[in-house]
N, C-alpha and C positions, 0 to 999 in steps of 0.2 A: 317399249322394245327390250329394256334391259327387265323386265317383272321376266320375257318369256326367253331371255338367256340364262339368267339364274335359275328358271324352275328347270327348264332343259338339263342345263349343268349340274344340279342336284339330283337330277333321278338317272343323268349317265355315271355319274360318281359313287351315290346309291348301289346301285347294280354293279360295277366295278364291286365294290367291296361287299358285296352278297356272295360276286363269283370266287371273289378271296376268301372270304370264311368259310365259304363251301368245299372250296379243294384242302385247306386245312384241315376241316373237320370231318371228311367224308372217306371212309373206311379203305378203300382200295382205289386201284388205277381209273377201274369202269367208270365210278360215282364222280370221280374225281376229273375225268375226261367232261364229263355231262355235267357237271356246276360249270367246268371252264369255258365250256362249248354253248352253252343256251347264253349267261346273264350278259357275260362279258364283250361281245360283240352287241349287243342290243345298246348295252352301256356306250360302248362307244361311238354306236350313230347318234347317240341322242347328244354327246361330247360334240362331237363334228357339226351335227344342225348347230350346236347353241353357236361353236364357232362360227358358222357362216351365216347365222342371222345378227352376229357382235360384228363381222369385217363388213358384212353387206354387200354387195354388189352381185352377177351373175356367175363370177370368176368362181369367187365361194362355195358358190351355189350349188355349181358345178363339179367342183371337185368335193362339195361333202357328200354330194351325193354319188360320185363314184367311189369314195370309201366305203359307205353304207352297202353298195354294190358289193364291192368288194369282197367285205366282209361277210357279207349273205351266203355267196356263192361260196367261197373258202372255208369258212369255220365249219360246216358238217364232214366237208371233204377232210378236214384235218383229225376231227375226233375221231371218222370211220378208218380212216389211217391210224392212231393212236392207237385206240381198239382192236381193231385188229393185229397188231406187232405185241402189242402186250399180251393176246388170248395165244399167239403162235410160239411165244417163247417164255407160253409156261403161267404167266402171274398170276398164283392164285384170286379168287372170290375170297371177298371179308367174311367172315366165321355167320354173317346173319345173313349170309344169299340161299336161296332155300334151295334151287335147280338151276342147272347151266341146260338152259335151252340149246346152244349151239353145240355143244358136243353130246347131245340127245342125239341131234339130229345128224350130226356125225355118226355115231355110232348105228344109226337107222340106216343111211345109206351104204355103210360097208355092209351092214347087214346082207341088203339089198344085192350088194354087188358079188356076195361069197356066193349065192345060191344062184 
């Protein structure tokens, strides 16, 4: 039982520090939102099982899996939030983003809506 808390707790730790050296080294807010948003919640259910198969019992069990929940549900809600407040006031794209999709399609719709 402890071989499958340790590997648990290494690849939630793991991932935890993939999501940090990714917001570190990743050029703008966007990139930066999307390292934070994918590893770092995945890291931390795998943190939570290893917790609740080291205490044991159903109690555990139960609440690692409502973290996991948790976390599932909330972390895209948070980054689509992020993302969006950063694109509305302004942040620019890092100097190697080729096209801003959404103010394409910005500017298409006004298009649309002057004629």
């Amino acid at each position: 039982m402890s071989t499958a808390v340790a590997i648990l707790a290494l690849m939630g730790a793991g991932l935890i520090l993939v999501a940090a050296v990714g917001i570190l080294r990743m050029p703008d807010l966007y990139s930066r939102m999307q390292a934070a948003s994918k590893a770092a919640p995945l890291g931390l259910v795998l943190l939570a099982a290893a917790a609740a198969i080291h205490i044991g019992g159903t109690g555990a069990a139960i609440r690692a899996g409502l973290i996991g929940a948790f976390l599932c549900l909330t972390a895209p809600i948070a980054a689509h939030t992020i993302a969006r407040a950063g694109y509305r006031s302004n942040t620019p794209l890092a100097d190697e983003a080729v096209i801003d999709e959404l103010r394409a399609q910005t500017l298409a719709k006004d298009i649309v809506r002057d004629t």
